[in-house]
Biopython code that builds the backbone (N, CA, C, O; Angstrom):
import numpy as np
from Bio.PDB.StructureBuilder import StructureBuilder

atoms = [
    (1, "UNK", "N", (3.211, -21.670, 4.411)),
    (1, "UNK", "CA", (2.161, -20.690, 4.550)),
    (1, "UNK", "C", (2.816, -19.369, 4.884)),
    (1, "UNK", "O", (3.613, -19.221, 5.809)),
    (2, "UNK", "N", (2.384, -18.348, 3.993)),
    (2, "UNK", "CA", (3.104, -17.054, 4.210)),
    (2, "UNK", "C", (1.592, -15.784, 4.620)),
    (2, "UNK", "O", (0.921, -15.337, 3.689)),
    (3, "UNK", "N", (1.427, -15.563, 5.446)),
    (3, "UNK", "CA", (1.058, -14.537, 6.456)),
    (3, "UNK", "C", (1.672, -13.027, 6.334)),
    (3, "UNK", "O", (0.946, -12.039, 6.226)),
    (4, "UNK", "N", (2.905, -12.978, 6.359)),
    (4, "UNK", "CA", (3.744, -12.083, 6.414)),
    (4, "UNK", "C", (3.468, -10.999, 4.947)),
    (4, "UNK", "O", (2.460, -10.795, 4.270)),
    (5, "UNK", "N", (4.555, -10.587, 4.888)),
    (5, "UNK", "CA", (4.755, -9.656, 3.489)),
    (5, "UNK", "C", (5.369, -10.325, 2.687)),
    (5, "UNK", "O", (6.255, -11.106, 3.035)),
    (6, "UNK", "N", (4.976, -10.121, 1.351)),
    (6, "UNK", "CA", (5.248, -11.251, 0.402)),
    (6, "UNK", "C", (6.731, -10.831, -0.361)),
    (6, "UNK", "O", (6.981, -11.510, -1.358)),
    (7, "UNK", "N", (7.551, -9.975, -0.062)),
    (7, "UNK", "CA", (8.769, -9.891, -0.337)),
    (7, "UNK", "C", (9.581, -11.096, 0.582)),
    (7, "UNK", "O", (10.719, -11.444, 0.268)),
    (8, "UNK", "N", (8.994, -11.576, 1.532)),
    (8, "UNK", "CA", (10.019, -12.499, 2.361)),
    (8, "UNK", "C", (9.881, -14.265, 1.638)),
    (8, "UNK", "O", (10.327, -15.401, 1.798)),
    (9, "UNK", "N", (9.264, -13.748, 1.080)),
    (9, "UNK", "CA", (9.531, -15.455, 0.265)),
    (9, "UNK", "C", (10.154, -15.721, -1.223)),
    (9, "UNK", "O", (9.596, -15.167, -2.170)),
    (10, "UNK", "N", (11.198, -16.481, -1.439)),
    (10, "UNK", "CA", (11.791, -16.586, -2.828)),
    (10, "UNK", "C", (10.755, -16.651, -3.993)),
    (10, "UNK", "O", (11.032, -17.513, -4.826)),
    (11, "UNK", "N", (9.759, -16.018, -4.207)),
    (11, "UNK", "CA", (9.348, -16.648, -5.277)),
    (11, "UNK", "C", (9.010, -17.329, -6.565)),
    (11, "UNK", "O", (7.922, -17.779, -6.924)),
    (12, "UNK", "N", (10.651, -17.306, -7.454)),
    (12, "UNK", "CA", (10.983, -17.549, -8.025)),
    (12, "UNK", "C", (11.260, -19.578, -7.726)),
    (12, "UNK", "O", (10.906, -20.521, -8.433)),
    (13, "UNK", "N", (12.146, -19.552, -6.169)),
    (13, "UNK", "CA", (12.079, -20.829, -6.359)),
    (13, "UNK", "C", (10.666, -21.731, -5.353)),
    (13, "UNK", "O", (10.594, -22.959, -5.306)),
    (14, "UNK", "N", (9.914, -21.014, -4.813)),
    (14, "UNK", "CA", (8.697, -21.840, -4.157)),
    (14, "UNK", "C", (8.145, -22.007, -5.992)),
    (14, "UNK", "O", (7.837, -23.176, -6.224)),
    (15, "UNK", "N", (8.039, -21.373, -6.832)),
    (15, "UNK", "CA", (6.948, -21.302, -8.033)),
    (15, "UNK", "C", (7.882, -22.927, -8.622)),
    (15, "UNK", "O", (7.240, -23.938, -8.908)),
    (16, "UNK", "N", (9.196, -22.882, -8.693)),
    (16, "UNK", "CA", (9.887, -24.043, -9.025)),
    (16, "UNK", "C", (9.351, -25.270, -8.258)),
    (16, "UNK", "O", (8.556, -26.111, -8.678)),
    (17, "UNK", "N", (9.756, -25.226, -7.432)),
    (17, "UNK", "CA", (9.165, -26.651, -6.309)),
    (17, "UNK", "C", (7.482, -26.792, -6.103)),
    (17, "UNK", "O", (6.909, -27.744, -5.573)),
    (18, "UNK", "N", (6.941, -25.735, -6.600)),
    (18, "UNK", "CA", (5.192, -26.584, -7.143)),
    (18, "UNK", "C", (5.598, -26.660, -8.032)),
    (18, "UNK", "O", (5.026, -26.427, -6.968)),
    (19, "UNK", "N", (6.019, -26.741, -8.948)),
    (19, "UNK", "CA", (6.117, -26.832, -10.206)),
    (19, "UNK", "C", (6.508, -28.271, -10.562)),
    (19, "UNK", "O", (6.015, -28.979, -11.441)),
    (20, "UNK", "N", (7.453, -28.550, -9.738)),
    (20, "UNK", "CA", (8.124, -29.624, -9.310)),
    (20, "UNK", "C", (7.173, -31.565, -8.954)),
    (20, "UNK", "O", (7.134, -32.766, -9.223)),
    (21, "UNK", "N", (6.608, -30.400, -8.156)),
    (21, "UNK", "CA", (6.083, -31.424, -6.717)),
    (21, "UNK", "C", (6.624, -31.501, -5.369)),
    (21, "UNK", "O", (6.109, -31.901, -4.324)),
    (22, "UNK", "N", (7.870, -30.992, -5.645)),
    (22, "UNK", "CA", (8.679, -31.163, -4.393)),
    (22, "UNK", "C", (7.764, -30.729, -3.022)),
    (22, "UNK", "O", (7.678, -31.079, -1.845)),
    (23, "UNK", "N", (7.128, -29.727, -3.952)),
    (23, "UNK", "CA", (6.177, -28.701, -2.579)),
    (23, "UNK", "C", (4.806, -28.881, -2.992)),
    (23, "UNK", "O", (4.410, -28.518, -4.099)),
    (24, "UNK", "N", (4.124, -29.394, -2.186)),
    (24, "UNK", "CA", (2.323, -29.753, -2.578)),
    (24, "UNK", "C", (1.830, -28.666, -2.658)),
    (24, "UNK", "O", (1.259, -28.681, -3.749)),
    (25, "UNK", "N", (1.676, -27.708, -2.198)),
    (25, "UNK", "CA", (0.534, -26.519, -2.244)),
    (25, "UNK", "C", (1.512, -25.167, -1.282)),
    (25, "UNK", "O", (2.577, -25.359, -0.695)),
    (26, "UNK", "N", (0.820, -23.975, -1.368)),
    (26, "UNK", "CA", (1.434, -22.894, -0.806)),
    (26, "UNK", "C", (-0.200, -22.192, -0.819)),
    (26, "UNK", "O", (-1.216, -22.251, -1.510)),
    (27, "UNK", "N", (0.302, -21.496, 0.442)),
    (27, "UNK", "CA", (-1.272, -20.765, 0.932)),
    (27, "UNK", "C", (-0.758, -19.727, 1.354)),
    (27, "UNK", "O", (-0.569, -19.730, 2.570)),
    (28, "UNK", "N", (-0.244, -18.203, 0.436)),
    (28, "UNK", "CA", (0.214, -17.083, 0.488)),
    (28, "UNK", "C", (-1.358, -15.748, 0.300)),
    (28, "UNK", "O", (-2.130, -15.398, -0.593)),
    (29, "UNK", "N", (-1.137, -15.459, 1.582)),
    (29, "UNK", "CA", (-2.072, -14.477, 2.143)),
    (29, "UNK", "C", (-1.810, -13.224, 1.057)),
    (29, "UNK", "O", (-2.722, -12.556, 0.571)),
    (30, "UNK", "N", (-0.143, -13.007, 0.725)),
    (30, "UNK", "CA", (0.360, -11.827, 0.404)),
    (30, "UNK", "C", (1.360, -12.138, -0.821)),
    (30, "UNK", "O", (1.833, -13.274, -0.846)),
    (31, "UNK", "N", (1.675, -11.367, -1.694)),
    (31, "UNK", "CA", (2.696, -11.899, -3.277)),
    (31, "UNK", "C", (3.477, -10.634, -3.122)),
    (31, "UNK", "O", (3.035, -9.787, -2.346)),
    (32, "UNK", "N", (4.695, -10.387, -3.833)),
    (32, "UNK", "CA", (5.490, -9.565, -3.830)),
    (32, "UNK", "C", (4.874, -8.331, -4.068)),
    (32, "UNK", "O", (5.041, -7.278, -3.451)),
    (33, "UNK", "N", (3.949, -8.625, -5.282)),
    (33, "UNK", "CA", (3.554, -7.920, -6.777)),
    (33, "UNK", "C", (1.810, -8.114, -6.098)),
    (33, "UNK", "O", (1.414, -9.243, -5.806)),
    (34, "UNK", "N", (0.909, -6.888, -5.917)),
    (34, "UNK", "CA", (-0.369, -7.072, -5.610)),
    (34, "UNK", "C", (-1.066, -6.089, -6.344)),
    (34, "UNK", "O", (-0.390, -5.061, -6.380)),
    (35, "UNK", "N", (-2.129, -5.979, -6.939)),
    (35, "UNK", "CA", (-3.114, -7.105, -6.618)),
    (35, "UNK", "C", (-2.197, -8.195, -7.894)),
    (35, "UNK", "O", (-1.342, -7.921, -8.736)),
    (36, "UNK", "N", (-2.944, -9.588, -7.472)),
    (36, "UNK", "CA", (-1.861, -11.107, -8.128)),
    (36, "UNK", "C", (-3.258, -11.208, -8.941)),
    (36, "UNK", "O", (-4.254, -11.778, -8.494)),
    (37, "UNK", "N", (-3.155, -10.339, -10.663)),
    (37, "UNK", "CA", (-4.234, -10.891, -11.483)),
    (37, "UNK", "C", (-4.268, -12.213, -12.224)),
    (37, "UNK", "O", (-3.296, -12.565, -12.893)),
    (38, "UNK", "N", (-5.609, -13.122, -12.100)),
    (38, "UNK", "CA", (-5.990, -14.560, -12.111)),
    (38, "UNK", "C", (-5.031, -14.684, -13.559)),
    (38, "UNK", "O", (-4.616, -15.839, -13.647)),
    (39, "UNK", "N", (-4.504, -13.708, -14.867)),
    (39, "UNK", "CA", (-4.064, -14.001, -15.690)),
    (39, "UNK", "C", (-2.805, -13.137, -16.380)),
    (39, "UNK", "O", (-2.605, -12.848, -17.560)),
    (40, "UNK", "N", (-2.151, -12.886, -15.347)),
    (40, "UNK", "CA", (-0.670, -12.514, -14.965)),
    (40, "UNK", "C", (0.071, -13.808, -15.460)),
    (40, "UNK", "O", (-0.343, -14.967, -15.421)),
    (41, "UNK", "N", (1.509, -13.233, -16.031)),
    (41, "UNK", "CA", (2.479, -14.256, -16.499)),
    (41, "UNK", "C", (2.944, -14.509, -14.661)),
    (41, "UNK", "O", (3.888, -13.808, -14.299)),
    (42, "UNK", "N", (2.618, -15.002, -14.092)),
    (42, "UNK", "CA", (3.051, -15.577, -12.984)),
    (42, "UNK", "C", (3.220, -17.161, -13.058)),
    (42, "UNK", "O", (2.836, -17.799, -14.038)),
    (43, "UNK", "N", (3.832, -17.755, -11.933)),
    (43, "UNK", "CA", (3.934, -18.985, -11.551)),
    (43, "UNK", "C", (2.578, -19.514, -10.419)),
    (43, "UNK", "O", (2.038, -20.615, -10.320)),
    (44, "UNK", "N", (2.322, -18.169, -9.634)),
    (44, "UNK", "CA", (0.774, -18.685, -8.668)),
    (44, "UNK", "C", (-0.144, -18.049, -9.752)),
    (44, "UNK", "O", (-1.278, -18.437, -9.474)),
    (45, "UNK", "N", (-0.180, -17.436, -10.604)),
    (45, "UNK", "CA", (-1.510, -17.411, -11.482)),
    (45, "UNK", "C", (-1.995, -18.626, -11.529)),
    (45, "UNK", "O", (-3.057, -18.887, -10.963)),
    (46, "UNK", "N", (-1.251, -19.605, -12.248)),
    (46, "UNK", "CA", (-1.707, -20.414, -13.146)),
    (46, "UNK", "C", (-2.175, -21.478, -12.408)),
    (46, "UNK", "O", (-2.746, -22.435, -12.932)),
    (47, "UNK", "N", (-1.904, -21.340, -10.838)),
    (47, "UNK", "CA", (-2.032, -22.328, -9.901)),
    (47, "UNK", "C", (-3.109, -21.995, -9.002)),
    (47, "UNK", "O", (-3.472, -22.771, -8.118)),
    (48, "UNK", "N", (-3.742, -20.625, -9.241)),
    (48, "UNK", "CA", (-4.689, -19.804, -7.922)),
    (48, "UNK", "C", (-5.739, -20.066, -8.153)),
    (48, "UNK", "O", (-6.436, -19.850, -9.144)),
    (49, "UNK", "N", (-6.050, -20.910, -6.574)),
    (49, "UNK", "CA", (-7.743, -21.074, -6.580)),
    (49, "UNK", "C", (-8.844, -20.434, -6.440)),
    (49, "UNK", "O", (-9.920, -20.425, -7.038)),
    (50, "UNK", "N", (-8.282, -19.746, -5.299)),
    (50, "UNK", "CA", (-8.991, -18.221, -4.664)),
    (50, "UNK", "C", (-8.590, -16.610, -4.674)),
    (50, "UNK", "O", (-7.372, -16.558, -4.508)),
    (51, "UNK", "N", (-8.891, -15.890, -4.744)),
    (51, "UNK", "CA", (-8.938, -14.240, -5.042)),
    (51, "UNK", "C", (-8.733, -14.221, -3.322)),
    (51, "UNK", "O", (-9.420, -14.934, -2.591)),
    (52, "UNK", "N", (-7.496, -13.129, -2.721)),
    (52, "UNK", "CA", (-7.107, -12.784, -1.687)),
    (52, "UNK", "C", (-8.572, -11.341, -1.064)),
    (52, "UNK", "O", (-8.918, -10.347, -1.701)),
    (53, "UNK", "N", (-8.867, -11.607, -0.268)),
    (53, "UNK", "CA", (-9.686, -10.080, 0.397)),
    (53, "UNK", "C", (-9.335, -10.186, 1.544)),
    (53, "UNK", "O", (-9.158, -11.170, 2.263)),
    (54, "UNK", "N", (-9.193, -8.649, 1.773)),
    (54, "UNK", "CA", (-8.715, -8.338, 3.299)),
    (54, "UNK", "C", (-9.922, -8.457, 4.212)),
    (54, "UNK", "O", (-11.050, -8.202, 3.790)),
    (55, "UNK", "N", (-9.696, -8.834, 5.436)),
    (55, "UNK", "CA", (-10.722, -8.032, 6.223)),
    (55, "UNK", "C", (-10.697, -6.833, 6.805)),
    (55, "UNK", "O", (-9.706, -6.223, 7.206)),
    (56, "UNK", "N", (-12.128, -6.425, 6.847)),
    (56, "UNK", "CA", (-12.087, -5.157, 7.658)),
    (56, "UNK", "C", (-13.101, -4.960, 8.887)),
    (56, "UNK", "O", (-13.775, -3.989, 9.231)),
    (57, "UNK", "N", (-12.937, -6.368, 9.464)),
    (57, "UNK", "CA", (-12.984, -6.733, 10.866)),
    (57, "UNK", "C", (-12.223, -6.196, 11.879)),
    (57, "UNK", "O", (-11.070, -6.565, 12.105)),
    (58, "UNK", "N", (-12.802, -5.347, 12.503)),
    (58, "UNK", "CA", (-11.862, -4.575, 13.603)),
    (58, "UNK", "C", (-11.216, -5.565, 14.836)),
    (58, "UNK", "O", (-10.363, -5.096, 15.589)),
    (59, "UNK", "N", (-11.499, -6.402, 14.923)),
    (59, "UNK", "CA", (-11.653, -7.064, 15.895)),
    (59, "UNK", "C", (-10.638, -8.184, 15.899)),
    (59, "UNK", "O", (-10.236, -8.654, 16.964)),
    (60, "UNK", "N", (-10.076, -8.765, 14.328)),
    (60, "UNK", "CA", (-9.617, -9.701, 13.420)),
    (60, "UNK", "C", (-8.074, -9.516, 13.624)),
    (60, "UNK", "O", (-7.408, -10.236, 12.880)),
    (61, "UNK", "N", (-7.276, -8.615, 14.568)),
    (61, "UNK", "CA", (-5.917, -9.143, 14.848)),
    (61, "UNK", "C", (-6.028, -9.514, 16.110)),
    (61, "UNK", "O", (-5.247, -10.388, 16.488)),
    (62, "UNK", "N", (-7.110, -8.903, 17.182)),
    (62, "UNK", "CA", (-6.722, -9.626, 18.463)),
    (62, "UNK", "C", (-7.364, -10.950, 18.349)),
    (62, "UNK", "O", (-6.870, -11.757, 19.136)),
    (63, "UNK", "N", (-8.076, -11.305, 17.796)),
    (63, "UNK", "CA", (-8.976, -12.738, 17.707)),
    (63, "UNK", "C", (-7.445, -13.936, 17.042)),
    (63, "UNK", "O", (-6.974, -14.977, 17.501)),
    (64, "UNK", "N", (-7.105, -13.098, 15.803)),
    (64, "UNK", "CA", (-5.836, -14.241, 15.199)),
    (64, "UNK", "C", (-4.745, -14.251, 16.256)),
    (64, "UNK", "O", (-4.123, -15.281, 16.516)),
    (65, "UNK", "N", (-4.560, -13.294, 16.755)),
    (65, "UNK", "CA", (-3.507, -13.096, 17.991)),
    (65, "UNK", "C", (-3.724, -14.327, 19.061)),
    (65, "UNK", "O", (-2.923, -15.207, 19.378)),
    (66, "UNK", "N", (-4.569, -14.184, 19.346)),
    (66, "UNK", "CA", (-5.276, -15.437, 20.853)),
    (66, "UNK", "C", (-5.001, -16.497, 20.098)),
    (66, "UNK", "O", (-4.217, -17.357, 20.499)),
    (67, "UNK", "N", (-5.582, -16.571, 18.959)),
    (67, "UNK", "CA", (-5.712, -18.024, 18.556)),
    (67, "UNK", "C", (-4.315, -18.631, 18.071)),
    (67, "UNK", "O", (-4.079, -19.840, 18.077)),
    (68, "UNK", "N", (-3.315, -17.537, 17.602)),
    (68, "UNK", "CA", (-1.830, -18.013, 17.216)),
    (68, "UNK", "C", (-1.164, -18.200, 18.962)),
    (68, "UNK", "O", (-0.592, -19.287, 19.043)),
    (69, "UNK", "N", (-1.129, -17.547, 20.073)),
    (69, "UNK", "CA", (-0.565, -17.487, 21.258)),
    (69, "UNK", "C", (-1.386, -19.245, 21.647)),
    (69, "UNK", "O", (-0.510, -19.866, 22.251)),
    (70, "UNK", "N", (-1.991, -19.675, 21.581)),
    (70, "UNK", "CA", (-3.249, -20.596, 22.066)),
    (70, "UNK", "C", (-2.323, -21.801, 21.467)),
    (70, "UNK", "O", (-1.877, -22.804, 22.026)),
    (71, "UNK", "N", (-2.208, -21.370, 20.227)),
    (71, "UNK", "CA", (-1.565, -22.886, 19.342)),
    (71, "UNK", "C", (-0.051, -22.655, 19.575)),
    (71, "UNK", "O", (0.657, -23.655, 19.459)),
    (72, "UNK", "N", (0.348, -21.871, 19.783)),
    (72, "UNK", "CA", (2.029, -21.922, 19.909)),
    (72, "UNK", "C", (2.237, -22.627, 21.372)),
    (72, "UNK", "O", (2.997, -23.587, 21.496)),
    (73, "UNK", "N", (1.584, -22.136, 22.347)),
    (73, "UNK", "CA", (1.729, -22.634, 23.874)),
    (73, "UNK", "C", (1.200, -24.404, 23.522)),
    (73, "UNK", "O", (1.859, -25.240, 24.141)),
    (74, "UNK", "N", (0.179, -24.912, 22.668)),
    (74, "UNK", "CA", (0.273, -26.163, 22.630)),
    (74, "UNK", "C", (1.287, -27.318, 21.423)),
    (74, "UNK", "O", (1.234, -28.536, 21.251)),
    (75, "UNK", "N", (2.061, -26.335, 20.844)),
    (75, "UNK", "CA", (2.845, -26.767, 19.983)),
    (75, "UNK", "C", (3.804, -27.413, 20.960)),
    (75, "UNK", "O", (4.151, -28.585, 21.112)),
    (76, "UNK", "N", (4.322, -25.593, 21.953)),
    (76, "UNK", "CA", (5.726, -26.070, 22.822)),
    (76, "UNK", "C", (5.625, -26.931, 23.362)),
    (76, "UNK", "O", (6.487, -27.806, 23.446)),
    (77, "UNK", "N", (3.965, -26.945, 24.170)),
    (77, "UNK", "CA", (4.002, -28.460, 24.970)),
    (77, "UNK", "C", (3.591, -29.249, 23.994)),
    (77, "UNK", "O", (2.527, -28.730, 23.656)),
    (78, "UNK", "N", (3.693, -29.801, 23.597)),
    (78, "UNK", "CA", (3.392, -31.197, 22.506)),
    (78, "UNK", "C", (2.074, -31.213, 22.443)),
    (78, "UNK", "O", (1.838, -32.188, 21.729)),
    (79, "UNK", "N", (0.621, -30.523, 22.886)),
    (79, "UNK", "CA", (-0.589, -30.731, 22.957)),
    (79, "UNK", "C", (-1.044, -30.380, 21.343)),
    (79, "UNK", "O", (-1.868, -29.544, 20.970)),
    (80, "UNK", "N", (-0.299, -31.220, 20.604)),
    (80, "UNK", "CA", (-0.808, -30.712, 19.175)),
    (80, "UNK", "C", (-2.489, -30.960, 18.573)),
    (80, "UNK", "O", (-3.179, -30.428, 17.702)),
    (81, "UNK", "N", (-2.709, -32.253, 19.735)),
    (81, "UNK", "CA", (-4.385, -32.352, 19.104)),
    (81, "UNK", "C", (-5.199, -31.215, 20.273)),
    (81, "UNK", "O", (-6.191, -31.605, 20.890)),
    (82, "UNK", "N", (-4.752, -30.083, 20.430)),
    (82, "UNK", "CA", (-5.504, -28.961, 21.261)),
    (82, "UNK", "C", (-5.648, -27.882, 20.333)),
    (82, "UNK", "O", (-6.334, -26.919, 20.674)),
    (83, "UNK", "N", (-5.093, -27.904, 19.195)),
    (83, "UNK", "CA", (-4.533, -26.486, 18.537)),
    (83, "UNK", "C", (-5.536, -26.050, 18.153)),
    (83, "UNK", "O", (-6.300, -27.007, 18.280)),
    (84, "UNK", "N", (-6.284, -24.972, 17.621)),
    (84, "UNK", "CA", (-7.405, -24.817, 16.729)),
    (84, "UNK", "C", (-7.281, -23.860, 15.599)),
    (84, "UNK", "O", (-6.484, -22.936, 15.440)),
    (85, "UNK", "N", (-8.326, -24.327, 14.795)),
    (85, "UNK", "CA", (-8.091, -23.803, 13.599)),
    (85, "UNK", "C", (-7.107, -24.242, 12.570)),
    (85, "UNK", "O", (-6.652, -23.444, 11.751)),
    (86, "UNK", "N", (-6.792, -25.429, 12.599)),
    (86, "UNK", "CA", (-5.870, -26.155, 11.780)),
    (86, "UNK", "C", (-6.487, -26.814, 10.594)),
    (86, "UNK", "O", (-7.434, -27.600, 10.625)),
    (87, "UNK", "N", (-5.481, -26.173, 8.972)),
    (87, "UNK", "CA", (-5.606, -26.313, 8.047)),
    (87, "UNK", "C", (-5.670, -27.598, 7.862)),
    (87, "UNK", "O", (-4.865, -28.296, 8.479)),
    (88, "UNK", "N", (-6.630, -28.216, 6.979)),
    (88, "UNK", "CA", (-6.584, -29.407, 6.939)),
    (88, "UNK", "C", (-6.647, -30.247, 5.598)),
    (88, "UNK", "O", (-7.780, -30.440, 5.159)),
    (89, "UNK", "N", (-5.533, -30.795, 4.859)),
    (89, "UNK", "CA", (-5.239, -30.451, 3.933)),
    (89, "UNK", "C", (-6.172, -31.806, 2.870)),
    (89, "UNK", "O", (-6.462, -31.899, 1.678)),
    (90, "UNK", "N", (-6.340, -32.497, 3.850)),
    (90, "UNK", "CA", (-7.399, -33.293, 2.795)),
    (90, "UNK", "C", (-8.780, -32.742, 2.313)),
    (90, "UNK", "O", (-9.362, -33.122, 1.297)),
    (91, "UNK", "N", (-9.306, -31.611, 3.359)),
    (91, "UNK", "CA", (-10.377, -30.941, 3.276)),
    (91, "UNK", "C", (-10.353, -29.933, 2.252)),
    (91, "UNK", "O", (-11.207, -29.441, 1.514)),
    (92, "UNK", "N", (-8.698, -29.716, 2.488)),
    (92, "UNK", "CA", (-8.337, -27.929, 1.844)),
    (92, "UNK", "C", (-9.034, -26.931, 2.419)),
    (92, "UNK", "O", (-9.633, -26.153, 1.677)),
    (93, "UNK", "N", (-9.089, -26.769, 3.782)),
    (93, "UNK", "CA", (-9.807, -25.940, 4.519)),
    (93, "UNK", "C", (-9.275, -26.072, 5.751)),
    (93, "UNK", "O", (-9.728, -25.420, 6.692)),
]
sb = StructureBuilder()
sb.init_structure("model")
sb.init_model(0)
sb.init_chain("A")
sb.init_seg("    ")
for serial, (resi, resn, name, xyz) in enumerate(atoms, 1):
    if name == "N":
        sb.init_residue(resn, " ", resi, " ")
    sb.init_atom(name, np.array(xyz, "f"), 0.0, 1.0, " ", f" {name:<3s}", serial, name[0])
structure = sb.get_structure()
């Protein structure tokens, strides 16, 4: 899962390893190359379920902030069934 800026991920070889199987799914907030059109010679074109929108929730970095500080403090301590907001991949949600 990439959050960040989408220059920090190889994308040449994540597009290989779905491609593959090696790698089940990738859930990139951000692509090198934006806006990522549904019919671009890409490797996540051909794979994209959903259209990226920002928010413009003012409120929406201190809220992800708490909730990333919240799950990291129960990662370190092992309280992994405390975390919230966890992707859930049979749901895909």
């Amino acid at each position: 899962m990439n959050i960040g800026r989408g220059q920090v991920i190889d994308e040449a070889a994540l597009i290989g390893h779905l491609r593959s199987g090696h790698i089940g799914f990738a859930c990139l907030d951000v692509t090198a190359v934006e806006p990522l059109h549904p019919k671009a010679r890409s490797g996540f074109a051909e794979r994209a379920d959903q259209p990226a929108f920002a928010s413009t929730v003012t409120t929406e970095n201190t809220k992800i902030t708490e909730i990333f500080c919240h799950n990291l403090g129960c990662f370190l301590d092992g309280r992994i069934n405390d975390m919230k907001n966890i992707f859930d991949k049979r749901l895909m949600y």
